[in-house]
C-alpha positions as CSV (number, residue, x, y, z in Angstrom):
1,X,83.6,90.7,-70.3
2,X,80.9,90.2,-67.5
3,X,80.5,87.4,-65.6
4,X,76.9,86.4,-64.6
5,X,75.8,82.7,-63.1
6,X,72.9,81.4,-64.4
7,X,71.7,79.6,-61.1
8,X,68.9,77.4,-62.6
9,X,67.5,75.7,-59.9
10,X,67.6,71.9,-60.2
11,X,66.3,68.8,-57.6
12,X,66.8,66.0,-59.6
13,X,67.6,64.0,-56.5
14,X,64.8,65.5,-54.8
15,X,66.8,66.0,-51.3
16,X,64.7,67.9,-48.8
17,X,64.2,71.8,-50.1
18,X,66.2,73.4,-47.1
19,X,69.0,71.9,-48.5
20,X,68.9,73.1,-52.2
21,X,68.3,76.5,-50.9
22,X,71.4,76.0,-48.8
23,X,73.4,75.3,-51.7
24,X,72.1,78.0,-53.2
25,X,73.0,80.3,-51.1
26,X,76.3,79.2,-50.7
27,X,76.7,79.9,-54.8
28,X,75.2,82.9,-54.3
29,X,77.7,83.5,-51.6
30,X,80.5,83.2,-53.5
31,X,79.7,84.9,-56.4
32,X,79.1,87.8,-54.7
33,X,82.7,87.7,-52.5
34,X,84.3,86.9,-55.7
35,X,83.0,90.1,-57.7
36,X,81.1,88.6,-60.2
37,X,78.3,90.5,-62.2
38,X,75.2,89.6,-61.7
39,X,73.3,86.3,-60.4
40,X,70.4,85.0,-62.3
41,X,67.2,82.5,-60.7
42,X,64.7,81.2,-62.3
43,X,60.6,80.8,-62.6
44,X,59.2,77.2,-63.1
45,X,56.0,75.6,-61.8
46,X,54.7,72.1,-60.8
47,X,57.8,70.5,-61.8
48,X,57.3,67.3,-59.1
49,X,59.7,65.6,-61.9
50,X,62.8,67.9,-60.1
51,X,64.2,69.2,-63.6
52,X,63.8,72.8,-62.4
53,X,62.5,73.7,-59.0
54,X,62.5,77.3,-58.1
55,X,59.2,78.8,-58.4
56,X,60.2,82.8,-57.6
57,X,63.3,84.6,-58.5
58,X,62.1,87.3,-57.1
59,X,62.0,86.1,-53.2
60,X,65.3,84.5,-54.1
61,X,66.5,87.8,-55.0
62,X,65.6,89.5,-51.9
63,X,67.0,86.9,-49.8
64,X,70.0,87.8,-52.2
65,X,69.9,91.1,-52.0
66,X,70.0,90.4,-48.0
67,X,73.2,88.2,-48.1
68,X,74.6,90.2,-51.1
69,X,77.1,93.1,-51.6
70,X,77.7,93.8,-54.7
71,X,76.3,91.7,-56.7
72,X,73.5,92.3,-59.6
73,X,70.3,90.5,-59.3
74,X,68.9,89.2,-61.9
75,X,65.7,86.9,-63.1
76,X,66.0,84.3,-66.2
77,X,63.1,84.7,-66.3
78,X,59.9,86.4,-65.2
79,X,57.3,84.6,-66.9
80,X,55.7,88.2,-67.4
81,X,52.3,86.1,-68.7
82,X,51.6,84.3,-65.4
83,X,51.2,87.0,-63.4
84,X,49.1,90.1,-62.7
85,X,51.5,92.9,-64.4
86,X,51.1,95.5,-62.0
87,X,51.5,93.2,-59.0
88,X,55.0,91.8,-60.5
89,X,55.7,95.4,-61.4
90,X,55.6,96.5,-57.8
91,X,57.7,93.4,-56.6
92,X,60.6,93.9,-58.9
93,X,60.4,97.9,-57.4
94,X,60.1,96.6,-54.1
95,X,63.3,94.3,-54.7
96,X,65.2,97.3,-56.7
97,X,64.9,99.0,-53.3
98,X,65.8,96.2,-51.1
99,X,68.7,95.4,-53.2
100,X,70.0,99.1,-53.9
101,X,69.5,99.5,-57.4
102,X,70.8,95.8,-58.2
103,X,68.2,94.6,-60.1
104,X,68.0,93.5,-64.0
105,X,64.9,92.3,-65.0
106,X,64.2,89.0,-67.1
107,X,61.2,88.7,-69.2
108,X,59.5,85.6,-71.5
109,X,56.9,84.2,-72.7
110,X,57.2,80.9,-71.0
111,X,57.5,77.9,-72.5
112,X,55.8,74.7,-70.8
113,X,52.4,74.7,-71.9
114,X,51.6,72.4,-68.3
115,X,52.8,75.3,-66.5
116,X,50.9,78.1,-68.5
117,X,47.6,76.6,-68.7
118,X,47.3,76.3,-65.1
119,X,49.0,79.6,-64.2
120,X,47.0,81.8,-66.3
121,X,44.5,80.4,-68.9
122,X,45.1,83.7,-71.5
123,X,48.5,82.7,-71.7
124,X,47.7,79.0,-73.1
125,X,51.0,78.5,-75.7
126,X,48.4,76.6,-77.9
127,X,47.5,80.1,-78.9
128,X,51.0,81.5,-79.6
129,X,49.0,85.0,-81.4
130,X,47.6,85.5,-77.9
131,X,49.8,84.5,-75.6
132,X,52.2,87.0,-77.6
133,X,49.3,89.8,-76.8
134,X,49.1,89.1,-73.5
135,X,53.3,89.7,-72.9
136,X,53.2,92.3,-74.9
137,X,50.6,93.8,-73.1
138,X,51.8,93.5,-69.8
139,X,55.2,94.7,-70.3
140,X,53.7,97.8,-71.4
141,X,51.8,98.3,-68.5
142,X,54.9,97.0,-66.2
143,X,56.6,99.9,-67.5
144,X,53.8,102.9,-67.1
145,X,53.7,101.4,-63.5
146,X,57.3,102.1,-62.8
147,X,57.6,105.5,-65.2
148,X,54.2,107.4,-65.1
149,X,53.6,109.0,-61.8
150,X,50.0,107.9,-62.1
151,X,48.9,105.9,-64.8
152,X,46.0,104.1,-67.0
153,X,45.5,101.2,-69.1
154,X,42.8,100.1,-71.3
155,X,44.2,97.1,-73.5
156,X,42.7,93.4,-74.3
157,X,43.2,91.9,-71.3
158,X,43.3,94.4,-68.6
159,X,42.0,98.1,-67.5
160,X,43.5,99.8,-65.3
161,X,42.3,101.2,-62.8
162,X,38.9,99.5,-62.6
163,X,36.1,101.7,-64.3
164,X,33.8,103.6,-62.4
165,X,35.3,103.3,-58.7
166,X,34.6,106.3,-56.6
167,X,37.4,107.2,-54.1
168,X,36.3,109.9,-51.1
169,X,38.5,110.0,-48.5
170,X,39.2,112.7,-45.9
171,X,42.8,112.3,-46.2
172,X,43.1,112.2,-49.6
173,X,42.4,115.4,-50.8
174,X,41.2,115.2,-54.3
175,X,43.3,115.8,-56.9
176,X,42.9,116.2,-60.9
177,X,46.0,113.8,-61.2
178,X,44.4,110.9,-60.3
179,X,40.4,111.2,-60.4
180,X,38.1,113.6,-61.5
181,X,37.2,116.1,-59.1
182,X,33.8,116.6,-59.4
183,X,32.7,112.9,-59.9
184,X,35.3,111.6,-57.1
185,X,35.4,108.7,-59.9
186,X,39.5,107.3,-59.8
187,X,40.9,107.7,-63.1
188,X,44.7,107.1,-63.0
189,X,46.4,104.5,-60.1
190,X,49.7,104.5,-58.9
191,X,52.2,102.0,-57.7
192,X,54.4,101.9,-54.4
193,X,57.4,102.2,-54.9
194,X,58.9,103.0,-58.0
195,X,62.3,102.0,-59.1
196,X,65.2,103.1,-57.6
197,X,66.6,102.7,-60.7
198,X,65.7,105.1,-63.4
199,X,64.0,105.2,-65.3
200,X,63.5,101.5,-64.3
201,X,66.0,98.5,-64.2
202,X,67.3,97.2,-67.6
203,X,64.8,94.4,-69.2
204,X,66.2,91.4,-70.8
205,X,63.5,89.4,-72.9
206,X,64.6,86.0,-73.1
207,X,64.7,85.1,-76.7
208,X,65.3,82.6,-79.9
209,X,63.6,83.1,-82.5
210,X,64.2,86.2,-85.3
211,X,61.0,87.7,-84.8
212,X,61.6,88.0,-81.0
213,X,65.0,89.0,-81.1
214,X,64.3,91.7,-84.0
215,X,60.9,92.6,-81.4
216,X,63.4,92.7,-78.6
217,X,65.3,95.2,-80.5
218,X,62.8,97.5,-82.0
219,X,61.4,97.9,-78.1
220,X,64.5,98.6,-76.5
221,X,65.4,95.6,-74.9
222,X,68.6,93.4,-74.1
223,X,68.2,90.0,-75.2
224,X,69.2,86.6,-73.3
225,X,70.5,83.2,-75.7
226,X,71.3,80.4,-74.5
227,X,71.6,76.7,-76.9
228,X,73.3,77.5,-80.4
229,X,76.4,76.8,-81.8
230,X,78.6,79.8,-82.7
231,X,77.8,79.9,-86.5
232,X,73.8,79.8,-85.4
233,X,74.8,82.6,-83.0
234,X,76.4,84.8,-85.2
235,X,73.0,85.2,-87.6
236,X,71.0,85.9,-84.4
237,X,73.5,88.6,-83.3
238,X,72.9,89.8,-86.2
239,X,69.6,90.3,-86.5
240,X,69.5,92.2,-83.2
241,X,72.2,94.3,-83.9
242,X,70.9,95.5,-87.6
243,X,67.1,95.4,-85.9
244,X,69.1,98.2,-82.6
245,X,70.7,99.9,-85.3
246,X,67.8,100.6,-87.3
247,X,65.3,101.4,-84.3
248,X,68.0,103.6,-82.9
249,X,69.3,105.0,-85.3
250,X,73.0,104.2,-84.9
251,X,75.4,101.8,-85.4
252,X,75.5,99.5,-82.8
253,X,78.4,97.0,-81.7
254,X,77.8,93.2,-82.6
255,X,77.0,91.9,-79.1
256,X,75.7,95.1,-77.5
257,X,72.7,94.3,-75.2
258,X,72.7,90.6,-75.6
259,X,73.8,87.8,-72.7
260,X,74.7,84.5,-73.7
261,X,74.2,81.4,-71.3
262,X,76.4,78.7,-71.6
263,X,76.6,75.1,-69.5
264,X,79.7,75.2,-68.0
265,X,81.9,72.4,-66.0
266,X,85.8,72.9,-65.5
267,X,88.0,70.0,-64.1
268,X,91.5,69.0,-64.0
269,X,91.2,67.1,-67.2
270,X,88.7,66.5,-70.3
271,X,88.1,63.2,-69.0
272,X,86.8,64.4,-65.3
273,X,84.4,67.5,-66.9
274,X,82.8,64.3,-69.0
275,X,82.8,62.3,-66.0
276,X,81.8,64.4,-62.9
277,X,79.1,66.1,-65.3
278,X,78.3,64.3,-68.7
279,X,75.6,62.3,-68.0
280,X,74.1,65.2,-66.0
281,X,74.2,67.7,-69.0
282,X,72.6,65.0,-71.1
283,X,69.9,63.9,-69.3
284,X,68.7,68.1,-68.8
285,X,68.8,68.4,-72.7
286,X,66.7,65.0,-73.0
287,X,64.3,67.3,-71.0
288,X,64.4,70.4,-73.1
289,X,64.8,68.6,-75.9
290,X,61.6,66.4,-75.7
291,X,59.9,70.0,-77.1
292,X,62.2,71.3,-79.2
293,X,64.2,68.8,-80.8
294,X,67.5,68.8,-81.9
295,X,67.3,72.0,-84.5
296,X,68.6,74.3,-81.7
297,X,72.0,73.0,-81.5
298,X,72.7,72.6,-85.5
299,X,74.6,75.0,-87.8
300,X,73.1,76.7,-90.3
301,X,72.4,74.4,-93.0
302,X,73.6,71.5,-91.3
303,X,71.4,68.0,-92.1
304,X,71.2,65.3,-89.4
305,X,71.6,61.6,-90.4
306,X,68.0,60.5,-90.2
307,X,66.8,58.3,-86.8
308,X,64.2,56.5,-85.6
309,X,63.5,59.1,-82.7
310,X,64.2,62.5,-82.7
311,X,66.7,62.3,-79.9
312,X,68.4,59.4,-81.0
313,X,71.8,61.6,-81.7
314,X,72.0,63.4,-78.3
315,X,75.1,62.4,-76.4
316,X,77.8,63.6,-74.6
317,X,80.0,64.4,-78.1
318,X,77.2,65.6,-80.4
319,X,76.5,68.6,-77.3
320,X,80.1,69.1,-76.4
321,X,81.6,70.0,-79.8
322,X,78.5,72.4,-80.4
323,X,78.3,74.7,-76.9
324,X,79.5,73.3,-73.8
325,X,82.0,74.7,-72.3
326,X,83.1,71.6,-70.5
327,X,86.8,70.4,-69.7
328,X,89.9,72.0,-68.8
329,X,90.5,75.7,-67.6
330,X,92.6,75.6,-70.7
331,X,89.6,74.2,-73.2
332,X,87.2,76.9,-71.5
333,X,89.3,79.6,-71.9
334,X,90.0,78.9,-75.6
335,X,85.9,78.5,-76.3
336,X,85.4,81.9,-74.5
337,X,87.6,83.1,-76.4
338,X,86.1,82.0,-79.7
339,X,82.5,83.6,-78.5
340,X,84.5,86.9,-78.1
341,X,86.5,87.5,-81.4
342,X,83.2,85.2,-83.5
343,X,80.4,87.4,-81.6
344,X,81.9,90.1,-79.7
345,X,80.4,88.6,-76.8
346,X,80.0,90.9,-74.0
347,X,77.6,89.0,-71.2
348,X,78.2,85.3,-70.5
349,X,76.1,83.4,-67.7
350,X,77.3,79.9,-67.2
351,X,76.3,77.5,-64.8
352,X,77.2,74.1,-63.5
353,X,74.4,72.7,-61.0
354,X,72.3,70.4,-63.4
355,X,70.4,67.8,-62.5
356,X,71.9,65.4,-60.6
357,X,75.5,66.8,-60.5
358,X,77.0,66.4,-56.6
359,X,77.1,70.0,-55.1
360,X,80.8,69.8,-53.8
361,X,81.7,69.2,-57.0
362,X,79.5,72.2,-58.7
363,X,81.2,74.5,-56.3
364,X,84.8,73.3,-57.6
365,X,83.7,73.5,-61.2
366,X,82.6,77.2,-60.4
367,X,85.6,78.0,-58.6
368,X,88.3,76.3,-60.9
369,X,86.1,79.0,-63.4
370,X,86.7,81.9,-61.1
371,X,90.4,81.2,-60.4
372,X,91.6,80.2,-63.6
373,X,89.3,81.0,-66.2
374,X,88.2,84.5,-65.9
375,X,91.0,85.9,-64.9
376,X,92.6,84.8,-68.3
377,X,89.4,86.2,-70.3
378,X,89.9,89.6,-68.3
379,X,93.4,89.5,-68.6
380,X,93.4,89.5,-72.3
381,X,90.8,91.7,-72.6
382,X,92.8,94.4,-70.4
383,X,95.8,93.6,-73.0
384,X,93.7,94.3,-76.1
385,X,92.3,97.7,-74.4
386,X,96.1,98.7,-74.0
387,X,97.2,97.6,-77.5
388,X,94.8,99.5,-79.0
């Protein structure tokens, strides 16, 4: 299994910023020397509240990518919709250089309508058709900008390059791959630099619903989950798997091509993972769970006792019986273990620095993970390979 930490951002306490890069760092750090997968940063905007504040995984990955060995790099998400496609394409090359070929690349939709609104008015979630357009569309051209050696794009929301620009230029010799020779008018651009990864750097789309994943699939993509229970899992694994199959035309592996994040705290004891990191845990889901309720975290065809608010049931037992991988080295290991024979689960990310949590104590939970958690997962894995 590979090992990936899902370093969302947090500044709950709001301590000064050179500090929670610092920390950051230091996790980033140690996940390198420690030979984990991949590291994973996140995109959120105007977030004064301090429930997620890093604005660019992308300049966090290049100061990774400076401080980093081995490491992947990876983004959890770009919110592909904010930004100008062939302007994010061109960074993520850039970083794929800097970093030597370490780069995965995260894709969404986004999902805070106060940061989408203001970031790019086309990509308003009020009009989900649209904003669907819009990502669609600029993935497409993301990936003619790192594929095509020059390129065009005429779609809904942007043409590329601009119609009716004349280029003349006594060092730029004309040429019939990029304009047309006898008006000088530019008909095909180019981006600097490509990939070093070819043909580009694998794409995860971030996703939940079935018509994303089964969208995710039919385009090639690796998918990112993150909140359900293992029974909710299993249908969406599904779906992506019988969605690959069908688009490639072969039978592929439940769990191929999809990560699974997971909120992770190890401790000595039960009791210390609920103390040290409960009330942390909680009070993030309060915030993602102000949107989307508490449907996420149910089984399939489970029925909640009715409430007077919809959050009313959200406490420390009803999340840790459903996906947190919270408590003893011991207790982690076993849950892992579930997610591997239930799902074939081949790409966890796990993290540990919520809102609020002390960061001495994030780094121990992380560590007590490295040392005594997966080297158990591996080990058994290694066991199975032999056995069979």
């Amino acid at each position: 299994m590979k090992f990936g930490y899902f370093c969302n951002t947090t500044n709950w306490d709001h301590k000064p910023y050179n500090q929670l890069l610092d920390e950051t760092k230091e996790i980033t750090t140690y996940c390198d020397e420690n030979n984990w997968n991949s590291i994973w940063y996140t995109e959120h905007h105007f977030n004064h509240e301090g429930m997620e504040s890093c604005t660019n995984p992308l300049m966090m990955g290049v100061d990774a990518a400076a401080r980093t060995k081995q490491i992947r790099i990876g983004q959890a998400c770009n919110v592909i919709t904010f930004h100008n496609p062939i302007r994010l394409a061109e960074d993520i090359a850039l970083l794929d250089q800097l970093s030597g070929g370490r780069v995965e690349v995260g894709i969404g939709r986004g999902i805070y309508g106060r940061e989408a609104i203001n970031m790019n008015k086309e990509a308003d979630l009020k009009d989900q058709a649209k904003n669907f357009r819009l990502f669609e569309e600029s993935l497409t051209i993301m990936k003619k900008a790192w594929t095509e050696e020059f390129f065009s794009h005429k779609g809904e929301f942007y043409t590329y390059p601009s119609p009716n620009f004349v280029w003349q230029h006594d060092m730029s010799p004309p040429n019939e791959k990029f304009l047309d020779t006898k008006t000088n008018e530019i008909k095909k651009i180019s981006i600097v630099p490509k990939p070093k990864q070819s043909p580009h750097p694998p794409i995860w789309q971030v996703v939940d619903g079935a018509r994303s994943i089964e969208w995710a699939a039919q385009n090639g993509l690796n998918t990112i989950m993150w909140i359900p229970t293992v029974k909710a899992l299993k249908k969406r694994f599904e779906i992506y798997r019988d969605a690959k199959s069908k688009a490639e035309n072969r039978d592929v592996p439940l769990g191929e091509g999809i990560s699974l994040v997971r909120d992770m705290f190890v401790a000595e004891t039960m009791e210390e993972a609920e103390k040290l990191a409960g009330e942390h845990i909680i009070n993030y889901m309060k915030w993602v769970c102000h949107w989307r309720g508490l449907g996420n975290h149910m089984d399939p065809g489970e029925e909640l006792p009715e409430t007077k608010h919809k959050l009313d049931l959200l406490n420390y037992d009803f999340l840790h019986k459903r996906n947190l991988l919270f408590g003893t080295p011991e207790y982690v290991v076993n849950k892992i273990n579930e997610l591997k024979s239930e799902l074939n689960l081949q790409n966890l990310q796990v993290w540990s620095n919520f809102p609020g949590i002390d960061h001495k104590a994030c780094m121990r939970s992380i560590k007590l993970f490295n040392d005594e958690v997966i080297p158990k997962i591996n080990f058994d894995s290694s066991n199975i390979e032999k056995a069979g």
